[in-house]
N, C-alpha and C positions, 0 to 999 in steps of 0.2 A: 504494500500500500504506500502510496505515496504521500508527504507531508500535508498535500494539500488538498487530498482527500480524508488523512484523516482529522483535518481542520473540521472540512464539511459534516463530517461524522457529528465530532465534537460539538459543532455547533446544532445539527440537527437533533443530536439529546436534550443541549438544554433546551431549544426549542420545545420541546415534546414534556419534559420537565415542567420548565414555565407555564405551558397550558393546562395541563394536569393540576397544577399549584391553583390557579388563575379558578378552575371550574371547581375546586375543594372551597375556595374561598367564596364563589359565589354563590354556592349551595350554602354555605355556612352564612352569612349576610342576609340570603333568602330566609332561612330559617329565624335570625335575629329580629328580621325587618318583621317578622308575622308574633314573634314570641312580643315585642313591644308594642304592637297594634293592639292585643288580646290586651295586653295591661294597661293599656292607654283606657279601653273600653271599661277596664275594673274600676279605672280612679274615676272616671269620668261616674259610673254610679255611684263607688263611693260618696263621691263629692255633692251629687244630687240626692242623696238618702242624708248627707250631713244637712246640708242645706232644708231640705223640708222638716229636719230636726228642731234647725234654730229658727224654718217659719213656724211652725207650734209653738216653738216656747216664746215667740213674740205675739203672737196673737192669743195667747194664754195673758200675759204680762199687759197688753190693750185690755184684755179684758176688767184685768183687775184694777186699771188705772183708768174704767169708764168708772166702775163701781166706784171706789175711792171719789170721784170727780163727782157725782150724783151723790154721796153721801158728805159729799161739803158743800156741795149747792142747798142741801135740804137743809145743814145744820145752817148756814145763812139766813134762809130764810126763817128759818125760825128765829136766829138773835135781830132780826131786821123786825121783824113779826114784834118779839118783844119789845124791842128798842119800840114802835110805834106806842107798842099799849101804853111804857111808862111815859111818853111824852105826850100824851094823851091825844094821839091823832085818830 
């Protein structure tokens, strides 16, 4: 064999190498790209199951600060109530 065939050689390995390397990695990227889609989709429920959590517990907390809010409009009126009786209106 002559040097400049076995150049050619040489280089058609790594060639062959390189592609090999090339199609492991993009099966391996394919697989990654799909393993993060799947958890992208987890957190995104996550995230909407947190969220409809802290909408409850705000529209619990509305609720308790309408009552509260009606329960010192009423005491108002009552010391307004009063305040007229002693001023004799």
């Amino acid at each position: 064999m002559t040097e400049h065939t076995q150049s050619t050689l040489s280089l058609d390995e790594a060639a062959r190498r390189l592609d090999h390397a090339l199609a492991r990695l993009e099966v391996r990227m394919s697989a990654l790209a799909s393993q993060a889609q799947g958890a992208n989709g987890g957190l995104f429920d996550e995230d909407r199951a947190n969220l409809a959590t802290q909408l409850d517990a705000a529209r619990g907390r509305e609720r308790e600060l309408a009552e509260a809010g009606a329960a010192a409009s009423a005491a108002l009126d009552r010391a307004i109530a009063g305040m007229r009786t002693a001023l004799g209106d």
